[in-house]
Biopython code that builds the backbone (N, CA, C, O; Angstrom):
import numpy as np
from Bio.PDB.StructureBuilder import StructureBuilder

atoms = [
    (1, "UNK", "N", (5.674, 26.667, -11.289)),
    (1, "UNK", "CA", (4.317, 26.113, -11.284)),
    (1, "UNK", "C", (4.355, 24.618, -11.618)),
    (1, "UNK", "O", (3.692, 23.945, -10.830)),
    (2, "UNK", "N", (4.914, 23.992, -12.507)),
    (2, "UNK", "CA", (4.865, 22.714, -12.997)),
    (2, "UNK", "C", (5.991, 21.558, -12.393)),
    (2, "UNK", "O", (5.981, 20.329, -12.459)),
    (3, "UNK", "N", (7.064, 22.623, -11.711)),
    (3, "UNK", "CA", (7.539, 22.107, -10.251)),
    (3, "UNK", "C", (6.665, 22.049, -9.184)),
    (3, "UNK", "O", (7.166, 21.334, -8.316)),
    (4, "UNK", "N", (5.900, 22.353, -8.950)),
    (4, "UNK", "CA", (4.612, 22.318, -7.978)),
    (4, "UNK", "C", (3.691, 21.365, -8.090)),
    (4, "UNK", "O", (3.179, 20.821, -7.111)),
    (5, "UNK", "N", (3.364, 21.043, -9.506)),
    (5, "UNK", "CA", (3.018, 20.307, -9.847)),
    (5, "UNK", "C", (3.223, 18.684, -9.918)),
    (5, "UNK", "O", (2.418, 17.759, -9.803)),
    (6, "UNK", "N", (4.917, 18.726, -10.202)),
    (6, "UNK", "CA", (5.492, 17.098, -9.879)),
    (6, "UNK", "C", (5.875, 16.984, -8.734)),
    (6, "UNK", "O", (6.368, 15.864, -8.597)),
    (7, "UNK", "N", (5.924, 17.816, -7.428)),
    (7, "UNK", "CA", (5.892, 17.126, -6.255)),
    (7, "UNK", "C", (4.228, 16.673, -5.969)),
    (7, "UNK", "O", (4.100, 15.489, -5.658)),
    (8, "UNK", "N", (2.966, 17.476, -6.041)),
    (8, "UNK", "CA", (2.369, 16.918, -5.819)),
    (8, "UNK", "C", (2.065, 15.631, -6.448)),
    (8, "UNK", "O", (1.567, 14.967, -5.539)),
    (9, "UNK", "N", (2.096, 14.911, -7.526)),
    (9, "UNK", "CA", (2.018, 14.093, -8.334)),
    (9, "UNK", "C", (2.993, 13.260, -7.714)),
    (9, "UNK", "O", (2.636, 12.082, -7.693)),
    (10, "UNK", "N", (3.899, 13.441, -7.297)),
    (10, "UNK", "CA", (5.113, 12.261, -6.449)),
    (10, "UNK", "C", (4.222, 12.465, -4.965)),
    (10, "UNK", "O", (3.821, 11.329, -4.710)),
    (11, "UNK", "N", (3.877, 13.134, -4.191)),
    (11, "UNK", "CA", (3.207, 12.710, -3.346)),
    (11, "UNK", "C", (2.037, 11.804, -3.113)),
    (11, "UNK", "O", (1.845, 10.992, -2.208)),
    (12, "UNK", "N", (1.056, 12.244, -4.486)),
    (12, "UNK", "CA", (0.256, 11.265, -4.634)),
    (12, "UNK", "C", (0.362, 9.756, -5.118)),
    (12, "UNK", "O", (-0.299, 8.719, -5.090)),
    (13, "UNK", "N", (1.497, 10.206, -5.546)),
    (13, "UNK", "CA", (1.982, 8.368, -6.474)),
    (13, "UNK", "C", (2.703, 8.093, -4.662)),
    (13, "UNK", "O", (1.960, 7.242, -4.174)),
    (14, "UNK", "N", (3.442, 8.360, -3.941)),
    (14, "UNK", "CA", (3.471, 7.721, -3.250)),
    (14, "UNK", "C", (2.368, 7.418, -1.953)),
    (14, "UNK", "O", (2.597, 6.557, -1.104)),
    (15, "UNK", "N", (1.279, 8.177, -1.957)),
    (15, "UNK", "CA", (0.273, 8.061, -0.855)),
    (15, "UNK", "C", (-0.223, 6.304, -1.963)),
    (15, "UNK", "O", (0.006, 5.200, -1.470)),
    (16, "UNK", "N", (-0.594, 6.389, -2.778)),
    (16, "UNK", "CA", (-1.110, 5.119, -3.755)),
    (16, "UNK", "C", (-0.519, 3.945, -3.273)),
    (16, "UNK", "O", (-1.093, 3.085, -2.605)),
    (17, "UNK", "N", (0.892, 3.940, -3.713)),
    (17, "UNK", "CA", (2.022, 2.581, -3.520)),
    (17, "UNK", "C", (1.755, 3.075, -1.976)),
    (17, "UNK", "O", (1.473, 2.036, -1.379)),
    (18, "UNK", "N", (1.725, 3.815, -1.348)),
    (18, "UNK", "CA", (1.965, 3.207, 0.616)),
    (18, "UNK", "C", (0.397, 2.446, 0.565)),
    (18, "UNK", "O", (0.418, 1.326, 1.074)),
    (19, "UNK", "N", (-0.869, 2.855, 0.062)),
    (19, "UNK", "CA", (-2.072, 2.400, 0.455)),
    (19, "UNK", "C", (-2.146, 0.797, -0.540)),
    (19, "UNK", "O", (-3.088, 0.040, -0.302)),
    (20, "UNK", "N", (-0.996, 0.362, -1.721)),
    (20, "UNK", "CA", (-1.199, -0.945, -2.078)),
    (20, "UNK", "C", (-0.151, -1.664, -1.262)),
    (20, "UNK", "O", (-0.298, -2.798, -0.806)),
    (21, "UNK", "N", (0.795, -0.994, -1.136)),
    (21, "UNK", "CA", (1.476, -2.409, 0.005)),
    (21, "UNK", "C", (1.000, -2.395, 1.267)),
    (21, "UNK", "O", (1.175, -3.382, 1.981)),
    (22, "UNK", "N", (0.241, -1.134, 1.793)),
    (22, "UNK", "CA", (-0.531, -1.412, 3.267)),
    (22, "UNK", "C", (-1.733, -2.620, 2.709)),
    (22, "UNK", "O", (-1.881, -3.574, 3.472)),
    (23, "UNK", "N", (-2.321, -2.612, 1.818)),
    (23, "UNK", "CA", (-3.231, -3.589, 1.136)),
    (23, "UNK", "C", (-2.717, -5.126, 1.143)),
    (23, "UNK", "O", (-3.438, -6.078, 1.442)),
    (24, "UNK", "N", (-1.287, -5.218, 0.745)),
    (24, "UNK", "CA", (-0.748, -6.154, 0.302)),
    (24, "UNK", "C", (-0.249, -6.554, 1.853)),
    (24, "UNK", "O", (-0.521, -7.647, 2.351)),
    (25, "UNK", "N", (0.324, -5.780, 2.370)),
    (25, "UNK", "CA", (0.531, -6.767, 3.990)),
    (25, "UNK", "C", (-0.378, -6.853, 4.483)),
    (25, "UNK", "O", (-0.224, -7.935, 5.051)),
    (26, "UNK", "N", (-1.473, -6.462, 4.783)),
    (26, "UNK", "CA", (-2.635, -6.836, 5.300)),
    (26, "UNK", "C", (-3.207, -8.225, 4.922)),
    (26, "UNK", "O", (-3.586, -9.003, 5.797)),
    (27, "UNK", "N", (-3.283, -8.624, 3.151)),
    (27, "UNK", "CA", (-3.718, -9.793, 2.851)),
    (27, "UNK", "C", (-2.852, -10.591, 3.229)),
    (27, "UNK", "O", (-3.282, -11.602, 3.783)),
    (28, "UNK", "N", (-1.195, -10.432, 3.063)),
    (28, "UNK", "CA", (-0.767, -11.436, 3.337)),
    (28, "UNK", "C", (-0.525, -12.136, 4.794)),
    (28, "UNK", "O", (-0.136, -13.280, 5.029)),
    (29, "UNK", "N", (-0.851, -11.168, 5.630)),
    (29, "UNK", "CA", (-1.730, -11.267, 7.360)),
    (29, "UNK", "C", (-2.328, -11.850, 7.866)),
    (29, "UNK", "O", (-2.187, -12.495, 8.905)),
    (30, "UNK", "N", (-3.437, -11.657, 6.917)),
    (30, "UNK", "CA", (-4.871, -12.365, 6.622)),
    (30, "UNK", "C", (-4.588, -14.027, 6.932)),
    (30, "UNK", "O", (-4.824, -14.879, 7.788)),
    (31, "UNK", "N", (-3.936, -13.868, 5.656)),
    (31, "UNK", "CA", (-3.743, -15.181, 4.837)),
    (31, "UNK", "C", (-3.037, -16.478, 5.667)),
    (31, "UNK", "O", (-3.428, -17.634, 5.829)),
    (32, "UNK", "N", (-2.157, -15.962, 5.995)),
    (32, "UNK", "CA", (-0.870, -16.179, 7.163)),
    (32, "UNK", "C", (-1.746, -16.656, 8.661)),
    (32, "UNK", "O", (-1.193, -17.460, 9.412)),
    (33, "UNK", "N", (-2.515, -16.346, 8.856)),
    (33, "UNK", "CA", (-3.443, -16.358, 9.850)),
    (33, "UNK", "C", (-4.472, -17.018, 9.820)),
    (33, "UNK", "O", (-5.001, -17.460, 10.841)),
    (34, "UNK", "N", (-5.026, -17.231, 8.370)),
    (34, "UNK", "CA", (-5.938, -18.319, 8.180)),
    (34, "UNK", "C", (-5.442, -19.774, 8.076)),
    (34, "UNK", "O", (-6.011, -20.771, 8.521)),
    (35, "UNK", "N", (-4.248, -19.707, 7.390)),
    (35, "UNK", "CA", (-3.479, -20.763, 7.217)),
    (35, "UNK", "C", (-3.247, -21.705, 8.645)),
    (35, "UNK", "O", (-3.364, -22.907, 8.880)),
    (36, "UNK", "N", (-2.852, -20.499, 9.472)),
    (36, "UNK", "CA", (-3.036, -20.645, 11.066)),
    (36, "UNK", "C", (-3.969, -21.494, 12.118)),
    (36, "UNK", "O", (-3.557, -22.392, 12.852)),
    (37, "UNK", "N", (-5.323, -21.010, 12.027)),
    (37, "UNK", "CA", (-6.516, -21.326, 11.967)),
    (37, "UNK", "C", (-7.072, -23.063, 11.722)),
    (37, "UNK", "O", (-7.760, -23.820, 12.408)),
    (38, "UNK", "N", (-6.333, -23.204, 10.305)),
    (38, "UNK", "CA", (-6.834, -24.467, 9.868)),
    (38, "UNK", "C", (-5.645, -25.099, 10.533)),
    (38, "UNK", "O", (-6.268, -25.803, 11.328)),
    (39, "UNK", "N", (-4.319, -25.366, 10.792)),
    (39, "UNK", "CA", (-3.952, -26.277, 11.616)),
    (39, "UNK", "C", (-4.383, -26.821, 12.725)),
    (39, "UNK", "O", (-3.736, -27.718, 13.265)),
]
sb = StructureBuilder()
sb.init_structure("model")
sb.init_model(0)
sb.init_chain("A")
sb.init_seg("    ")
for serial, (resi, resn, name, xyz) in enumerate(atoms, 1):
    if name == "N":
        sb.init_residue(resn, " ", resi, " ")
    sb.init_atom(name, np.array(xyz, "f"), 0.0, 1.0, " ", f" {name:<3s}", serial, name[0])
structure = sb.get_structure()
């Protein structure tokens, strides 16, 4: 049961970290692109 428990908990810790570095390349995208823009 509490093996059941820490995979889901490692699944969710990694759904988290994939949805902050999908966050984090996105801004730095953004950013990269605005920078773009103003030249």
């Amino acid at each position: 049961m509490s093996h059941n428990n820490y995979l889901f908990d490692l699944k969710k810790m990694k759904d988290e970290v994939y949805k902050i570095v999908s966050l984090k390349m996105w801004f730095i995208h953004w950013k990269s692109a605005v920078r773009d823009l103003k030249i």
